[in-house]
Each structure stands twice: as C-alpha cells, then as structure tokens.
Backbone as XML, in Angstrom:
<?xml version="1.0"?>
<chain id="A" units="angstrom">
  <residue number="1" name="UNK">
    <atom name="N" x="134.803" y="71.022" z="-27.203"/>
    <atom name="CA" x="134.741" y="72.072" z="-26.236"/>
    <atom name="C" x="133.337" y="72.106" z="-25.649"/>
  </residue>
  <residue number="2" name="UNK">
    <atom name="N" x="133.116" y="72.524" z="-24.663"/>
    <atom name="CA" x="132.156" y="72.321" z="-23.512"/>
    <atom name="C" x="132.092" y="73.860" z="-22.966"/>
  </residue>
  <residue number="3" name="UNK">
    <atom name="N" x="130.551" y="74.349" z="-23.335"/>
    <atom name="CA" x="130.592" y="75.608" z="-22.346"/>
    <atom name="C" x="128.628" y="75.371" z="-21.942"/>
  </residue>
  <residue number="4" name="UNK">
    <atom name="N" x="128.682" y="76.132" z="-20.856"/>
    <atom name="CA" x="127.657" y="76.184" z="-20.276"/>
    <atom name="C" x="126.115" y="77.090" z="-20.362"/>
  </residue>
  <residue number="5" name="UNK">
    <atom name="N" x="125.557" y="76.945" z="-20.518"/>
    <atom name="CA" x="124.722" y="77.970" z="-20.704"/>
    <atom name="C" x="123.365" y="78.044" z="-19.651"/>
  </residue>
  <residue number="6" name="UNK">
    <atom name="N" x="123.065" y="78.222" z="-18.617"/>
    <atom name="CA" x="122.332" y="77.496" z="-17.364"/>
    <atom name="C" x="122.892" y="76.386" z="-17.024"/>
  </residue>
  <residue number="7" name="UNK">
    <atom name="N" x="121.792" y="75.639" z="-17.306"/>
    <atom name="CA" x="121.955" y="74.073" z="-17.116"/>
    <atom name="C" x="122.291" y="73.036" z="-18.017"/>
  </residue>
  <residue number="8" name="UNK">
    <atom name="N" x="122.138" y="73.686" z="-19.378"/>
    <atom name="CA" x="122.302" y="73.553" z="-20.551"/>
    <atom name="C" x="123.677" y="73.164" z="-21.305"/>
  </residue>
  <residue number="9" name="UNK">
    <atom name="N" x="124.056" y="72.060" z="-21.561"/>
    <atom name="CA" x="125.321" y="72.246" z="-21.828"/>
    <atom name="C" x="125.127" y="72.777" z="-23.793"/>
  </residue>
  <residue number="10" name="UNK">
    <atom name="N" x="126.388" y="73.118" z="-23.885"/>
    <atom name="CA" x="126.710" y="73.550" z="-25.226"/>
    <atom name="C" x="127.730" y="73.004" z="-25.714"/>
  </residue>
  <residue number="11" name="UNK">
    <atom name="N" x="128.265" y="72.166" z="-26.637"/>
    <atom name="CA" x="129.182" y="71.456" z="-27.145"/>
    <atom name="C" x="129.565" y="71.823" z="-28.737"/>
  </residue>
  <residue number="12" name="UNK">
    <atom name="N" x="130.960" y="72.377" z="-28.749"/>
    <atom name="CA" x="131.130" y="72.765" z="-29.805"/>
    <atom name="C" x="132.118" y="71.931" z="-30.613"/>
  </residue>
  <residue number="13" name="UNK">
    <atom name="N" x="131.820" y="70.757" z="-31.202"/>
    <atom name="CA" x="132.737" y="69.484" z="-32.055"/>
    <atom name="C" x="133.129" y="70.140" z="-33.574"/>
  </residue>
  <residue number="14" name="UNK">
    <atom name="N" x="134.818" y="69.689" z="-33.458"/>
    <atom name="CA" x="135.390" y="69.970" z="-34.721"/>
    <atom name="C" x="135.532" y="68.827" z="-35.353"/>
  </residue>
  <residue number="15" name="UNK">
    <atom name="N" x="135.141" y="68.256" z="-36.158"/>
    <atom name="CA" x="135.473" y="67.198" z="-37.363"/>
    <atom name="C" x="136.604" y="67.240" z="-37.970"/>
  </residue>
  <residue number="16" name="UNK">
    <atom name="N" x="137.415" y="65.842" z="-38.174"/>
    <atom name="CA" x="138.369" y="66.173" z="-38.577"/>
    <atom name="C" x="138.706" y="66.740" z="-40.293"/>
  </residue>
  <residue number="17" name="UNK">
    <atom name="N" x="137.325" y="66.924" z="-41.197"/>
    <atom name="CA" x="137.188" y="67.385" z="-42.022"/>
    <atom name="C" x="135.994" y="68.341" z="-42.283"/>
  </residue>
  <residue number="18" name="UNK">
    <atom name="N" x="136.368" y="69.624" z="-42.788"/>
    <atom name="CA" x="134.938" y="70.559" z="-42.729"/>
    <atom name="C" x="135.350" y="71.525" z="-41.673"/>
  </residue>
  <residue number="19" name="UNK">
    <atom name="N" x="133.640" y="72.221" z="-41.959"/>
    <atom name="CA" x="133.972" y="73.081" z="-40.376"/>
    <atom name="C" x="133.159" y="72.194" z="-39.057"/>
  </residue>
  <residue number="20" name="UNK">
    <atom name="N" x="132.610" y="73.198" z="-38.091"/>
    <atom name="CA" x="132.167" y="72.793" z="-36.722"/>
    <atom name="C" x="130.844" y="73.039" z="-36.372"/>
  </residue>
  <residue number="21" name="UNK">
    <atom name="N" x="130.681" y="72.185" z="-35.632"/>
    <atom name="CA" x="129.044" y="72.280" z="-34.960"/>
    <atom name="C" x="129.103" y="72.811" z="-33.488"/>
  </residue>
  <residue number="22" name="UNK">
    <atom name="N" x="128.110" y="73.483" z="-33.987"/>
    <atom name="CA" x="127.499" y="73.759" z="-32.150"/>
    <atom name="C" x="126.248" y="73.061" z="-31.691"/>
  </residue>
  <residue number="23" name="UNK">
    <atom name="N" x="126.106" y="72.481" z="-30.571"/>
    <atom name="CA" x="125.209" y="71.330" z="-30.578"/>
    <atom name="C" x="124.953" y="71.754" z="-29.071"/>
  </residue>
  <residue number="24" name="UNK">
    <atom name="N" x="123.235" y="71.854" z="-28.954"/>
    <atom name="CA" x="122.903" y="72.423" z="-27.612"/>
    <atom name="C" x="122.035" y="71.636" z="-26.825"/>
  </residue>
  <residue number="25" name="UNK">
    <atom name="N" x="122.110" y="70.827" z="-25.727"/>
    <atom name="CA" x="121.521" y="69.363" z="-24.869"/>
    <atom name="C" x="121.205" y="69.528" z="-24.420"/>
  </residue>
  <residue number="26" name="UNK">
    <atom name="N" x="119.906" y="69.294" z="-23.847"/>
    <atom name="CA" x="118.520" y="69.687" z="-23.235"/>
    <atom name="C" x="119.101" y="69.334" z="-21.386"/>
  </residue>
  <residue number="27" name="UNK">
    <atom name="N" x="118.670" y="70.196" z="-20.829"/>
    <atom name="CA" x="119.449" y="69.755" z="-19.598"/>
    <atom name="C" x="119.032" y="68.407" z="-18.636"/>
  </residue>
  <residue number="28" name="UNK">
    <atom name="N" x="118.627" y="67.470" z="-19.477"/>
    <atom name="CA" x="118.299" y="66.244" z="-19.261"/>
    <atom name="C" x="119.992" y="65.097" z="-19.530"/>
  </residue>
  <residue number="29" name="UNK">
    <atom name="N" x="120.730" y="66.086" z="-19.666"/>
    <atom name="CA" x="121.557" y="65.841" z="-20.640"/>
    <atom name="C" x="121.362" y="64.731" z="-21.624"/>
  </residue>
  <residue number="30" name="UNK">
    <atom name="N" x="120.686" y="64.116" z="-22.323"/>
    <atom name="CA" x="120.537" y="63.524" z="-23.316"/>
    <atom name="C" x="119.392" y="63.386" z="-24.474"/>
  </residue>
  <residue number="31" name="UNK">
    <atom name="N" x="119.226" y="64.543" z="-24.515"/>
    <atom name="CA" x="118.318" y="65.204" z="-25.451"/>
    <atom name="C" x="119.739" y="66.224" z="-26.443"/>
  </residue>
  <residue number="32" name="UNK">
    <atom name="N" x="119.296" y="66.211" z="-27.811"/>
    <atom name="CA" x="119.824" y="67.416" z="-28.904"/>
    <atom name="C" x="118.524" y="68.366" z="-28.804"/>
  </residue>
  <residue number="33" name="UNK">
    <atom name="N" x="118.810" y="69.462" z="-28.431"/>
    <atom name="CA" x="117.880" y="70.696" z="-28.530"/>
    <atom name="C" x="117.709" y="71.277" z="-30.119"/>
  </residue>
  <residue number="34" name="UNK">
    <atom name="N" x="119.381" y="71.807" z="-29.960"/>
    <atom name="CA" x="119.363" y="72.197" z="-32.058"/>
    <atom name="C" x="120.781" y="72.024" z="-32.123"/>
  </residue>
  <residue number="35" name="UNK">
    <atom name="N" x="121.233" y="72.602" z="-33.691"/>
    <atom name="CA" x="122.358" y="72.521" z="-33.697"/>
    <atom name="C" x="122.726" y="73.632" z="-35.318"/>
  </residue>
  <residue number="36" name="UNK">
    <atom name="N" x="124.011" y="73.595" z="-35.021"/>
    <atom name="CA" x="124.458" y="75.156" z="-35.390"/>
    <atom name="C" x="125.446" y="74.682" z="-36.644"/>
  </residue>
  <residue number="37" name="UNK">
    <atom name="N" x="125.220" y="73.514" z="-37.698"/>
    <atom name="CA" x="126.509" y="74.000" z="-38.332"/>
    <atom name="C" x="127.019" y="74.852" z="-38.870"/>
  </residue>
  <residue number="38" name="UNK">
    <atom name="N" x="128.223" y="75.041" z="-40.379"/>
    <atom name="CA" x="129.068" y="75.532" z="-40.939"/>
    <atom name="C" x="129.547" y="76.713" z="-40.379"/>
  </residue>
  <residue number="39" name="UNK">
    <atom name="N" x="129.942" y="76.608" z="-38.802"/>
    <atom name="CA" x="130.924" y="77.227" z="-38.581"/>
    <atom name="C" x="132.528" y="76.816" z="-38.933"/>
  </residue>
  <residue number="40" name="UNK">
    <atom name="N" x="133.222" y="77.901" z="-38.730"/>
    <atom name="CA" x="135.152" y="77.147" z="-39.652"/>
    <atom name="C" x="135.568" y="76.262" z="-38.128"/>
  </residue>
  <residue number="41" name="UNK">
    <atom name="N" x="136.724" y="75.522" z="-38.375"/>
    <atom name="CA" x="137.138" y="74.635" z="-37.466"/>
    <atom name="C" x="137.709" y="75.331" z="-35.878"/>
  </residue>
  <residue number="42" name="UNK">
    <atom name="N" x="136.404" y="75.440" z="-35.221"/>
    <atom name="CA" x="137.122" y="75.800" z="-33.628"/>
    <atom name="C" x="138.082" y="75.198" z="-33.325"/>
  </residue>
  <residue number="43" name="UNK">
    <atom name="N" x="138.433" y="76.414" z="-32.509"/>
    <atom name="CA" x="139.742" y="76.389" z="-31.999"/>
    <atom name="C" x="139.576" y="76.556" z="-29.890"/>
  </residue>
  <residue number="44" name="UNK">
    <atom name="N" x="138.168" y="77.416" z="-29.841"/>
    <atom name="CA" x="138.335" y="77.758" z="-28.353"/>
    <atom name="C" x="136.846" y="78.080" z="-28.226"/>
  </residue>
  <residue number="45" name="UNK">
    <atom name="N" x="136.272" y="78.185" z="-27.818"/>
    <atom name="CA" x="134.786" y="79.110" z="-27.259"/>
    <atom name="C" x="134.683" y="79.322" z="-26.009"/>
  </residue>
  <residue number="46" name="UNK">
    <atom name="N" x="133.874" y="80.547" z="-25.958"/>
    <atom name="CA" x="133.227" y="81.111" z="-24.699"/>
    <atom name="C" x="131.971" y="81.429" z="-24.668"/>
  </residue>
  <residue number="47" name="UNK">
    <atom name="N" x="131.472" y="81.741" z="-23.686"/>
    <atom name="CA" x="129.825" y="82.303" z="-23.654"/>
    <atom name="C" x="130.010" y="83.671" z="-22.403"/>
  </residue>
  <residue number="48" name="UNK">
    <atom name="N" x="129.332" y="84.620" z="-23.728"/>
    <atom name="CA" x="129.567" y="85.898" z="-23.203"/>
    <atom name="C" x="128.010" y="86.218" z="-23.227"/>
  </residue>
  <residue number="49" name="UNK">
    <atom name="N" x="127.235" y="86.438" z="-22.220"/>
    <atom name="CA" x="126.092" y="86.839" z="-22.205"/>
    <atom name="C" x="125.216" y="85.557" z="-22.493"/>
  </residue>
  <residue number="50" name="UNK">
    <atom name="N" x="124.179" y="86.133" z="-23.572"/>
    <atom name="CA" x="123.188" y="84.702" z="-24.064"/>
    <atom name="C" x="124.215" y="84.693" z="-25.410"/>
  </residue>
  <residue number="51" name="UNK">
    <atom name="N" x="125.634" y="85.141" z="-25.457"/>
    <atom name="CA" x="126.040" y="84.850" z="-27.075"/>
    <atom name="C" x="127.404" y="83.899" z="-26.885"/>
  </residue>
  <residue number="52" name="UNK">
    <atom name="N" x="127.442" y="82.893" z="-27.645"/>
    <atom name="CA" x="128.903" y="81.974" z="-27.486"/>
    <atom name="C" x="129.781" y="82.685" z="-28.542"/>
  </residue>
  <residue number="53" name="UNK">
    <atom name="N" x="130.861" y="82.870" z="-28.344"/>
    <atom name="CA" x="131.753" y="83.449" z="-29.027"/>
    <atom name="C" x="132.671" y="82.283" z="-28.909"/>
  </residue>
  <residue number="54" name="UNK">
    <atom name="N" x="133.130" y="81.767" z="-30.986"/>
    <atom name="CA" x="133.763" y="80.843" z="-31.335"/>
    <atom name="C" x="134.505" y="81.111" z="-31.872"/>
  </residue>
  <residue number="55" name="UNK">
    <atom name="N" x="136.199" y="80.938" z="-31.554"/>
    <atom name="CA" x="137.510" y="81.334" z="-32.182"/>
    <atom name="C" x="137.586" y="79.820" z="-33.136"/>
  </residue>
  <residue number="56" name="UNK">
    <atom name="N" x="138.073" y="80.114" z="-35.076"/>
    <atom name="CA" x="138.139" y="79.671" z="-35.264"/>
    <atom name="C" x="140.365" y="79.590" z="-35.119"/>
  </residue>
  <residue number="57" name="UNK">
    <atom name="N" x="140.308" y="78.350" z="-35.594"/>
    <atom name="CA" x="142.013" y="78.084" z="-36.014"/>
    <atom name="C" x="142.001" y="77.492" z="-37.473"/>
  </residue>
  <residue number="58" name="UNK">
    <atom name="N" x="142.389" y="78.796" z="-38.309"/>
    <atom name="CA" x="142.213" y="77.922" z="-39.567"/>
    <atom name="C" x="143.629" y="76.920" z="-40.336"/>
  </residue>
  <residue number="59" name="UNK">
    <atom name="N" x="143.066" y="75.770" z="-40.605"/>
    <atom name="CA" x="144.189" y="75.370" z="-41.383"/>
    <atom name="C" x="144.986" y="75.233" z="-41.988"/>
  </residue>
  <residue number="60" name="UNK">
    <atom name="N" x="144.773" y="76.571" z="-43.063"/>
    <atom name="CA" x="145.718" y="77.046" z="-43.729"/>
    <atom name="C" x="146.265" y="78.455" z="-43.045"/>
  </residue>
  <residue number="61" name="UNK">
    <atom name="N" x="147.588" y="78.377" z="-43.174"/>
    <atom name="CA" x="148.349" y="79.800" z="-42.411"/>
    <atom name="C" x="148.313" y="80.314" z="-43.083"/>
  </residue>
  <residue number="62" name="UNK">
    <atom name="N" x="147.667" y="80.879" z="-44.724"/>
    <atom name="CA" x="147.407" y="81.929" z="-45.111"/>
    <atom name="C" x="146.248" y="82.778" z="-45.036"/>
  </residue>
  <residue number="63" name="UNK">
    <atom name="N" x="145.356" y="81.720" z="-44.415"/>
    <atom name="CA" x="143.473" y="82.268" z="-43.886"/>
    <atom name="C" x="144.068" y="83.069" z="-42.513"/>
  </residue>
  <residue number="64" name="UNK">
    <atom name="N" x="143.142" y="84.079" z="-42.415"/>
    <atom name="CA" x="143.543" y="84.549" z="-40.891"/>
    <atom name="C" x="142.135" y="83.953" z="-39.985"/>
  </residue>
  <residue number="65" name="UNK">
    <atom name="N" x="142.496" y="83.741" z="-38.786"/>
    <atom name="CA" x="141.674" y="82.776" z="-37.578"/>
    <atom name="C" x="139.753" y="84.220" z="-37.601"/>
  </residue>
  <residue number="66" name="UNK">
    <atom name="N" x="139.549" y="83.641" z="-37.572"/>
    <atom name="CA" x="137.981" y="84.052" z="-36.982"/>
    <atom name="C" x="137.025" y="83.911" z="-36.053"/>
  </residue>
  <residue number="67" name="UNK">
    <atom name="N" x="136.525" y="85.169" z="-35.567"/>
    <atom name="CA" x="135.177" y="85.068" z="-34.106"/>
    <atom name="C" x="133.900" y="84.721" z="-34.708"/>
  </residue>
  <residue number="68" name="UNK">
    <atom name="N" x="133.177" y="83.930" z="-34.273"/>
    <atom name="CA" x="131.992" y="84.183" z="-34.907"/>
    <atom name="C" x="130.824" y="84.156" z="-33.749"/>
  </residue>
  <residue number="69" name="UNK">
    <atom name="N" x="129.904" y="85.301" z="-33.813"/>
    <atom name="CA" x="129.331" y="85.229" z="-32.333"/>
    <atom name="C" x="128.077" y="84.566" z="-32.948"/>
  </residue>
  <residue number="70" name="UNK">
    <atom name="N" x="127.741" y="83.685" z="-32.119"/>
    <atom name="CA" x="126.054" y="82.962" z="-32.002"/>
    <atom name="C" x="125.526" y="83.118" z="-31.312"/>
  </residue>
  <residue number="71" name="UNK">
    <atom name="N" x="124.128" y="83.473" z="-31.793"/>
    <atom name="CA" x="123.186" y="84.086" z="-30.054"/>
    <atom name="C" x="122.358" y="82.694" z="-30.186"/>
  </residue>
  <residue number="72" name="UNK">
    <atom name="N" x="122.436" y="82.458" z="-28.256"/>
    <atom name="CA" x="121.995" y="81.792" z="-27.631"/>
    <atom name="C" x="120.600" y="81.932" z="-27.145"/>
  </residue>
  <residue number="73" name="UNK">
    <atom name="N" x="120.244" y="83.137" z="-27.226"/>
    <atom name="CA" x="119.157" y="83.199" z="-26.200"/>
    <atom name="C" x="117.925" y="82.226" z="-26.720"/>
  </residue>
  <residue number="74" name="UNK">
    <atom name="N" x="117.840" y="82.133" z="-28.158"/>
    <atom name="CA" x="116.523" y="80.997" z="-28.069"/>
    <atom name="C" x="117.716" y="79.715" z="-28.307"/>
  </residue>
  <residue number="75" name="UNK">
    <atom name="N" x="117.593" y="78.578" z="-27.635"/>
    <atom name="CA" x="118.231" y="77.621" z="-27.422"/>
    <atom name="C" x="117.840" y="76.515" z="-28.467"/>
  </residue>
  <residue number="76" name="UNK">
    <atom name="N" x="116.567" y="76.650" z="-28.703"/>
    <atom name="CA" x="116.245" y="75.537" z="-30.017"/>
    <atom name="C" x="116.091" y="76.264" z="-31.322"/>
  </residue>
  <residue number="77" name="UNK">
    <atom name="N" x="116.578" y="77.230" z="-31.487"/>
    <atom name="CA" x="117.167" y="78.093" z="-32.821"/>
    <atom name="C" x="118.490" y="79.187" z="-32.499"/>
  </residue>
  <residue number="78" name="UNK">
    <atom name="N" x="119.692" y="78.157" z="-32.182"/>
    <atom name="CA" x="120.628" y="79.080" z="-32.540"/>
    <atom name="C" x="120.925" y="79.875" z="-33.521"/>
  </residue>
  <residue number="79" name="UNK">
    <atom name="N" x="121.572" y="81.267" z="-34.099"/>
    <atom name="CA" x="121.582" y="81.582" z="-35.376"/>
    <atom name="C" x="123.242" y="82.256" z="-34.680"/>
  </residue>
  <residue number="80" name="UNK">
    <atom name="N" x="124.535" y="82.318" z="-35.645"/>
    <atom name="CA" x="125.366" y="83.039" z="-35.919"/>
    <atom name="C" x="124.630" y="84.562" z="-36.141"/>
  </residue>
  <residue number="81" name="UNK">
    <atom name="N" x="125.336" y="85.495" z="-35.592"/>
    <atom name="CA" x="124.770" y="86.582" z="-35.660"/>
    <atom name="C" x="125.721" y="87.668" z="-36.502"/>
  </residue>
  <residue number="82" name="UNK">
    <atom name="N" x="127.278" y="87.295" z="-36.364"/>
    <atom name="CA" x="128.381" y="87.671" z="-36.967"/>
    <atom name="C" x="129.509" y="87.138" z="-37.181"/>
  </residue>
  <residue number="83" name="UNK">
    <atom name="N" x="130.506" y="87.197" z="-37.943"/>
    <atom name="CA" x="131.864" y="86.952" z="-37.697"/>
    <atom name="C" x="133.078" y="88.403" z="-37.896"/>
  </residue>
  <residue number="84" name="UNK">
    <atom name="N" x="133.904" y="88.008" z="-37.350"/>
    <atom name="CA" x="135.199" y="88.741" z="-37.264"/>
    <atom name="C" x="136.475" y="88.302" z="-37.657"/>
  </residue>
  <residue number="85" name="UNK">
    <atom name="N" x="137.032" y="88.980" z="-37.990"/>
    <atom name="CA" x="138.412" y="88.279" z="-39.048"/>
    <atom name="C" x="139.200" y="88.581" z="-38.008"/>
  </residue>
  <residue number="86" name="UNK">
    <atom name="N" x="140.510" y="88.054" z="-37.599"/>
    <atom name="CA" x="141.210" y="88.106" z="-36.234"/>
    <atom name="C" x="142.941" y="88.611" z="-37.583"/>
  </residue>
  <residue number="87" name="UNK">
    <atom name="N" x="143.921" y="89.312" z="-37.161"/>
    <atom name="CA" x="145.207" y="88.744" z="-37.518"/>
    <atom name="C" x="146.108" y="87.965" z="-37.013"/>
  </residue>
  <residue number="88" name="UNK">
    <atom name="N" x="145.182" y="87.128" z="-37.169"/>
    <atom name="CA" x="145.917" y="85.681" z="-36.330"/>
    <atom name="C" x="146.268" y="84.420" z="-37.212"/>
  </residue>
  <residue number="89" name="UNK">
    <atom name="N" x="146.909" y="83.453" z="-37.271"/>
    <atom name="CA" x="146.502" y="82.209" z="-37.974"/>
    <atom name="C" x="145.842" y="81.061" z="-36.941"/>
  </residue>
  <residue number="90" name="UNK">
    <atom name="N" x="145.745" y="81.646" z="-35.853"/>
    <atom name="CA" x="145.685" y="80.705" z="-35.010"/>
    <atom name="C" x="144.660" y="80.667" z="-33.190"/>
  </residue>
  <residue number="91" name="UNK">
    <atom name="N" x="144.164" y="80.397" z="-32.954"/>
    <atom name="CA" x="143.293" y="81.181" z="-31.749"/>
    <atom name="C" x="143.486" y="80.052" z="-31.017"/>
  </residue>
  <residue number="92" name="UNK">
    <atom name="N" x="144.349" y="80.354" z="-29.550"/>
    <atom name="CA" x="144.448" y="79.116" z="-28.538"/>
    <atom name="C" x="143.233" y="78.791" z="-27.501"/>
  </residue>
  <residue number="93" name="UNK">
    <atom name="N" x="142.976" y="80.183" z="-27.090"/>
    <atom name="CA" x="142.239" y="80.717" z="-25.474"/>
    <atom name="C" x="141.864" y="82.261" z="-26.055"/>
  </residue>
  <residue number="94" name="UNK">
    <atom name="N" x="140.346" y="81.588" z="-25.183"/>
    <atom name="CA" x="139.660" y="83.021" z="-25.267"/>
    <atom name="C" x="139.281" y="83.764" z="-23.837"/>
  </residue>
  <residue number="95" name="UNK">
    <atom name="N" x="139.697" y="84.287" z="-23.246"/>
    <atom name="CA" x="139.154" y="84.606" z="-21.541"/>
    <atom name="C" x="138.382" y="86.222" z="-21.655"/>
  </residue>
  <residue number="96" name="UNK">
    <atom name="N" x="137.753" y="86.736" z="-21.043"/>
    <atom name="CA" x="136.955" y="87.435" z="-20.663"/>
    <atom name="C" x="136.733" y="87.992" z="-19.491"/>
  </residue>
  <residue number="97" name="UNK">
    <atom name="N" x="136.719" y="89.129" z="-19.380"/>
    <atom name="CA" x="136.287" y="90.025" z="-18.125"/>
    <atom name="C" x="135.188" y="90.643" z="-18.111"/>
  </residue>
  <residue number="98" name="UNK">
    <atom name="N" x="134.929" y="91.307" z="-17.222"/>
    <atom name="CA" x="133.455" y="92.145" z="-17.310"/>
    <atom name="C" x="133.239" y="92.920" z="-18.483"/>
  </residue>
  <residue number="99" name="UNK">
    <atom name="N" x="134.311" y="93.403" z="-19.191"/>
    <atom name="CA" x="134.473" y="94.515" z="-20.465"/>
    <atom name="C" x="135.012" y="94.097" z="-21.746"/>
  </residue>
  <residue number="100" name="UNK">
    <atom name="N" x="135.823" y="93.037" z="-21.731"/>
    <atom name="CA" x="136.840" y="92.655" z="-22.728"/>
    <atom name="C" x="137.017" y="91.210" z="-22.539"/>
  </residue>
  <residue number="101" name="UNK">
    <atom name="N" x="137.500" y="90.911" z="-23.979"/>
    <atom name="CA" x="137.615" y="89.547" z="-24.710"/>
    <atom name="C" x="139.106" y="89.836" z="-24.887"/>
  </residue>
  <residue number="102" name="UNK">
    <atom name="N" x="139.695" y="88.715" z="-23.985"/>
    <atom name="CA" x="141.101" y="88.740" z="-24.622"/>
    <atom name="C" x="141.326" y="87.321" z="-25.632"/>
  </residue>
  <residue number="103" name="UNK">
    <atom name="N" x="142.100" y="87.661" z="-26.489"/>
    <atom name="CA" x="141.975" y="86.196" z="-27.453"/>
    <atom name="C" x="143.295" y="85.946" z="-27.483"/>
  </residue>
  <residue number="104" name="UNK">
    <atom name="N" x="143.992" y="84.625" z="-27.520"/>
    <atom name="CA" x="145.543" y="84.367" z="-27.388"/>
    <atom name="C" x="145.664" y="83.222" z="-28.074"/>
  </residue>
  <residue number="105" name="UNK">
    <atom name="N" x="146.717" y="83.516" z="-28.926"/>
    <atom name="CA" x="146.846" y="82.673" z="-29.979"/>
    <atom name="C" x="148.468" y="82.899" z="-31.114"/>
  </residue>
  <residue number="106" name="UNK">
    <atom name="N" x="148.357" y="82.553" z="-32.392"/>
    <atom name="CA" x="149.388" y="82.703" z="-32.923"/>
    <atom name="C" x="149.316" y="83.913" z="-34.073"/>
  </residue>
  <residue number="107" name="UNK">
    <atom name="N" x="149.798" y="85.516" z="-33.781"/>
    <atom name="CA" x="149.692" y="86.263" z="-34.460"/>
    <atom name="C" x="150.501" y="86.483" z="-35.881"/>
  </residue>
  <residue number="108" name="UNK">
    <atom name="N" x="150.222" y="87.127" z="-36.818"/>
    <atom name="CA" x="150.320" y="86.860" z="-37.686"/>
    <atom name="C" x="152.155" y="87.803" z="-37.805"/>
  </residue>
  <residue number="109" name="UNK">
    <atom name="N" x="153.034" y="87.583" z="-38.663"/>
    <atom name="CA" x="153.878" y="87.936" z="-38.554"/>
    <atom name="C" x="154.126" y="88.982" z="-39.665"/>
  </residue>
  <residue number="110" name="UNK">
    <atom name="N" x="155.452" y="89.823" z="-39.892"/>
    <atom name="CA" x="155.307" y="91.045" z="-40.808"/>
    <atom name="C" x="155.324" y="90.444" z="-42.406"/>
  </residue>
  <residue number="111" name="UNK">
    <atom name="N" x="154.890" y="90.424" z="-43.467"/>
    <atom name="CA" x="154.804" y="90.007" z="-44.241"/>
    <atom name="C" x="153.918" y="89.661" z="-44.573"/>
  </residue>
  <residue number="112" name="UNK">
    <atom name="N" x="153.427" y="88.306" z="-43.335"/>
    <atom name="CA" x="152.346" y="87.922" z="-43.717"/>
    <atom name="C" x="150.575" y="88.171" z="-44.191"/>
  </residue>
  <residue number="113" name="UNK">
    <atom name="N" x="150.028" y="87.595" z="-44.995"/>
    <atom name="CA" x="148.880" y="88.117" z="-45.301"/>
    <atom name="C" x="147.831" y="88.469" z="-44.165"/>
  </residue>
  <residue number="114" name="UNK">
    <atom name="N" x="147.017" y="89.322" z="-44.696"/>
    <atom name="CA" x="146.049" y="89.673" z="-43.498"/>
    <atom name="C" x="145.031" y="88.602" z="-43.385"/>
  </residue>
</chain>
C-alpha cells in the first residue's frame, strides 16, 4: 500500500509472515528515511493529518482486525502513537471525510468473539 505524505511517499509492506512495515522514502524517491516495524498484517491505510492510520486484517478469525495510528509528523522517527481493536475480523477500505473514518470490512458475527 502506497499513501502520500507531501512529496514523500509512504509504503506500508505486509510480509507474507509476521506483521508490517511502514517504510518512509525521501522524496528523491530512492532514499529509506525510517521505518516503522511490528505493526499486525495490513490490510488498508490512510493518512489523516500528519497521522497514517493502519487497518490491520488479522489472520486468525478469532483476533478481531485493528487501527493503529502512527504519527508522521517527524518523518525520520515515525512512532505508533495508538491502537484500536475494531469488531471486525477483517478491514477492506478505509475512506475518510473531513470528520470521520469510515472502515469497511468483514464484521464480526453474533456469537462470535470480540
């Protein structure tokens, strides 16, 4: 996944084992500025302000999916600033308006764990 931050690109790679990196490229594009691991395995990101907000999709359908916001504003020290537990197993798309984060994905059903 690919989001923007100025000129700056931001690249958020899931491995096919582990969790994910956020990896931020000097707008030379071929420079690594920094990089952000042990986030859980993205699923979607956005950049809301100077903060990227990363939906995870977790692999097991008994984990529920997670936000985790990273502030951007210093670019060669990203830091996670929080996460959020979603009742989801699953996070497709994240879109955004001036006020609100809508997140769309696969919600969790009656029974299932939180």
């Amino acid at each position: 996944m690919l989001i923007w931050r100025d000129a700056f690109p931001v690249m958020v790679t899931r491995p096919e084992a582990g969790g994910s990196t956020l990896t931020v490229i000097d707008d030379d594009y071929r420079t690594v500025l920094s990089r952000l691991d042990g986030l859980e395995r993205a699923s979607a990101a956005i950049l809301v302000a100077d903060e990227a907000i990363v939906a995870s999709g977790q692999s097991n359908p008994r984990e529920s999916a997670r936000l985790a916001i990273v502030d951007l504003t210093d670019l060669k020290h990203p830091r996670q600033l929080d996460a959020v537990d979603l009742p989801m197993i699953g996070v497709q798309n994240l879109y955004r308006s001036s006020r609100r984060l809508l997140v769309a994905g696969w919600a969790l059903g009656r029974g299932d764990p939180p």
